[in-house]
N, C-alpha and C positions, 0 to 999 in steps of 0.2 A: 128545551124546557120552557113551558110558561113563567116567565120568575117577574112579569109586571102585571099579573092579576089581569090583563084583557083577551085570556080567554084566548089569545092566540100564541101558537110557540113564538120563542125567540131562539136565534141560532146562538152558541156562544163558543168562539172559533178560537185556537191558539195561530201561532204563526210564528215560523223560523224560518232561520238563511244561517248558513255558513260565513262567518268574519272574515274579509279578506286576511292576507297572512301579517301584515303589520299590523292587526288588532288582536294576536291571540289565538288560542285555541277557545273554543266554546263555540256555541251557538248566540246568536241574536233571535230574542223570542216577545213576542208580546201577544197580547188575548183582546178580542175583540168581544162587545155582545152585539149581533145583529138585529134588528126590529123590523119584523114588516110595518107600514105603516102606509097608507094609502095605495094599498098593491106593489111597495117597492121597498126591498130592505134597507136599513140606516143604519150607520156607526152611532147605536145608544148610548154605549160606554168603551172605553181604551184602558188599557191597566196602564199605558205610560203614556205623556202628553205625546201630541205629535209632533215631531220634530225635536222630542227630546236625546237627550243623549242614551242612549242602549250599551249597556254595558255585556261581554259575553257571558255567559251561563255555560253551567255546565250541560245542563238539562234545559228541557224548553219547560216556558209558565205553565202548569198543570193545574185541571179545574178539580177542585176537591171535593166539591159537594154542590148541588141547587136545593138543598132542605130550604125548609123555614127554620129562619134562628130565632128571629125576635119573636114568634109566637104571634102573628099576625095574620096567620094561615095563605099567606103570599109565599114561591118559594125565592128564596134569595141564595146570591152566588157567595160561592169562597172559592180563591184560587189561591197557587203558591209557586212561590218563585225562590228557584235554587241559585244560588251563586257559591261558589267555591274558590280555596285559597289552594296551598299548597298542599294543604294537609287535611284541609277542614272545611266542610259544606256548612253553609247559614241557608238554614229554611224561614221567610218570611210570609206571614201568612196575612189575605190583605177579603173582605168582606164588603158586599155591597149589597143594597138593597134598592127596589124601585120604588119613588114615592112622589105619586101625580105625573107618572109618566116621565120622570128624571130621577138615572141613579144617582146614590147619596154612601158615601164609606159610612160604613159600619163601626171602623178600625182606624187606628190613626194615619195620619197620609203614608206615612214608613211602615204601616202592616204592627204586625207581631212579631215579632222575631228573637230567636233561638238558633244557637249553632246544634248538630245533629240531631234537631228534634221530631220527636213525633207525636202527631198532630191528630188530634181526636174530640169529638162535641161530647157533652153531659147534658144532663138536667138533674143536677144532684139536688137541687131544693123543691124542683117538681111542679115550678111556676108554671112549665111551658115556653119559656125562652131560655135556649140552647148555649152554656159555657161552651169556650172556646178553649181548648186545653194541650199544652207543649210541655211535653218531657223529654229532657237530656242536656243538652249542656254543655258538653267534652267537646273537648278539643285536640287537635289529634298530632301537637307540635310536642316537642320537648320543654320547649322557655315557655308555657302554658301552667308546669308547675305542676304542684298538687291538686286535686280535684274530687268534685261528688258533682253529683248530678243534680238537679231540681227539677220539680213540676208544676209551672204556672198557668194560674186558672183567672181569666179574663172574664167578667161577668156583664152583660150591656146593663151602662150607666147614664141615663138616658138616653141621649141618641148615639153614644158610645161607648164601644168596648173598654174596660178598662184595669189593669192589672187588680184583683180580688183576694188573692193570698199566694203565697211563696211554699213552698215545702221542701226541706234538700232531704236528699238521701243519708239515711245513719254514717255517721263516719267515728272510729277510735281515734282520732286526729286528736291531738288537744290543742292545736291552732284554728282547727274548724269549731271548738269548744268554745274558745276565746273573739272567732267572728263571731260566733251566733251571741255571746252577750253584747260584744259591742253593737251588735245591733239592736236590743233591748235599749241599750242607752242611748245612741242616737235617735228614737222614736220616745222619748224622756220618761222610759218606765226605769228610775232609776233604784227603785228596791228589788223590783226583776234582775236586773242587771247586775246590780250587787250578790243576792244570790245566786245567779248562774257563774259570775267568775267566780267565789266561794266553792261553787258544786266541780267548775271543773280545776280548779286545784285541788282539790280532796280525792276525783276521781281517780287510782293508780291504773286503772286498765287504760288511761287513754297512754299514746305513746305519740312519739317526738317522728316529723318529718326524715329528719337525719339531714336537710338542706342548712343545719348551722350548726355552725360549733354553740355548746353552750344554749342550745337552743330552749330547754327547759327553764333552765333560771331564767333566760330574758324573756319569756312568755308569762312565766311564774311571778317576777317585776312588775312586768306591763301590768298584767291582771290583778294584782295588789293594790299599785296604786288609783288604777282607775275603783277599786273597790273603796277604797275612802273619796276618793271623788264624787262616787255616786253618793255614797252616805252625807257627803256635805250637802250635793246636791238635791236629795231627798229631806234636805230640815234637820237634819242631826247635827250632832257636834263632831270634831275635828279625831278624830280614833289616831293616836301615834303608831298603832300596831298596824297598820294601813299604809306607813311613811317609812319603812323600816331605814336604818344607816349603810350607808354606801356600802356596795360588793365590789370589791376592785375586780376591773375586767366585764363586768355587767352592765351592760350603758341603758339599760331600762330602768336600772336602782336610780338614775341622775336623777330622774325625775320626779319621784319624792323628795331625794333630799336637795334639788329645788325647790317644788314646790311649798317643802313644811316651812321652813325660817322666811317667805314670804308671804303664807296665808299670817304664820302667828306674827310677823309685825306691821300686816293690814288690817286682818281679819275679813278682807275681801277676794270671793273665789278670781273675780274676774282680772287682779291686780297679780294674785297666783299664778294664774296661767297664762297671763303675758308674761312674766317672768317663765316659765315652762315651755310659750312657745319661741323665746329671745334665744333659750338654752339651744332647742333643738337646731334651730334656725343657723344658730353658731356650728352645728355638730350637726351638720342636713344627711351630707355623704354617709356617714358611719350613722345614722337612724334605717337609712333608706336601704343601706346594703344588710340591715340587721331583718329588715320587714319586708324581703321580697322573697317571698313564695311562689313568682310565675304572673304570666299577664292575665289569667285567669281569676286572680284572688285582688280583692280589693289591694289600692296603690297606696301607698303610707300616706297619710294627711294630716301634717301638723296643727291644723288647725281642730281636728275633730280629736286629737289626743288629747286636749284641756279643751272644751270648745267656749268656755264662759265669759 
């Protein structure tokens, strides 16, 4: 395909060998773009340095497309590169364009990448330069957890690619309930935040993983107190219905009633939840065995449970 606008093809070649037997099973694979250039072809571009390290692949680097992305009427290359674990393939996805006669990534040096995704262009706003879009997710282990899937849509931000929005797949979870607010409050939309832990405590259709004992109440804790947190956070006054009194056996209640008898004889969040994170920090093991859902789902961070 022509993909540097001079009107003459370029070849764009993969290339594999078999690992000898002490590196594995897989394939060793990389992609070349060839250029004619003064009657003689040239190494334009290499998907990996020379002399870099090659790690085995399942599958060889496959070209995915020579479209125009950026709407330049030049075509430019996407290729993808598989690597596989035990149980689970990561598809990265890695964009290049020519410009003044030297390719230039599109994508950041490490591609895009997604474990079992598939990999599709848009033009959903209709500019003429082409979204770069990965849906899935899954992982295909047991200690992986609980899961939904997601479709990430990379939109070019000047000269690159860059994550544009997130979507997961619907889940009844009400720990998936409880990410999706925590993540309204770590990006500090904290009356969003507040109302989504509010909506999925009230929700009864959502239902409990079955990975903990007790698992309702300490989700039902967790998501209280961060709900008077956000309301502190958002300018309001201090709600005691937000800080409720200790559940014996429920180690997410602790942290209200840490929390409250140190805001009221501060009256400062961030004196609060040093005190909230002193607690946790005392009690790390039994936090971390209470919030582990799989290596899949966000890692417990003390730091972001009070982050002020």
């Amino acid at each position: 395909a022509d993909i540097d606008a001079d009107a003459d093809m370029e070849l764009v070649v993969t290339l594999s060998a078999e690992p000898e037997a002490d590196h594995g099973f897989g394939i060793f694979s990389n992609l070349v773009v060839l250029d004619n250039r003064a009657g003689a072809f040239i190494v334009a571009f290499e998907s990996a340095p020379p002399g870099g390290e090659y790690y085995p692949e399942l599958a060889p680097v496959a070209v995915r497309s020579v479209d125009d992305l950026n709407g330049d009427g030049n075509g430019d290359l996407t290729y993808v590169v598989t690597t596989c674990g035990a149980s689970t393939c990561t598809h990265t996805v890695h964009a290049v364009s020519s410009v003044d006669g030297s390719f230039v990534r599109l994508t950041p040096d490490d591609g895009l990448f997604m474990a079992t995704a598939d990999i599709s262009f848009s033009d959903a706003d209709g500019d003429g330069v082409l979204e770069i879009v990965l849906s899935g997710g899954y992982f295909g282990s047991v200690g992986a957890g609980v899961q939904r899937g997601r479709t990430e849509t990379y939109a070019l931000s000047g000269e690159r690619y860059e994550l544009a929005e997130t979507v997961y797949e619907p889940s009844d979870l009400l720990y998936f309930a409880i990410i999706d607010a925590d993540r309204l409050f770590d990006e500090g939309r904290y009356l969003d935040a507040a109302q989504a832990y509010t909506a999925a405590l009230a929700d009864g259709s959502l239902v409990e993983t079955g990975l903990h004992e007790n698992e309702r109440a300490e989700l039902s804790a967790y998501a209280t107190f961060r709900t008077g947190l956000a309301q502190l956070a958002n300018g309001g006054s201090i709600l005691y219905a937000y800080f409720p009194a200790d559940d014996l056996g429920i180690l997410n209640n602790t942290l209200s009633t840490t929390f409250a008898p140190a805001y009221e004889a501060s009256g400062d969040l961030h004196s609060a939840c040093l005190a909230v994170r002193n607690h946790i920090a005392a009690n790390e093991d039994a936090f971390r065995e209470v919030w582990e859902y799989g290596y899949a789902n966000p890692v417990f961070d003390a730091e972001n449970v009070c982050p002020f």
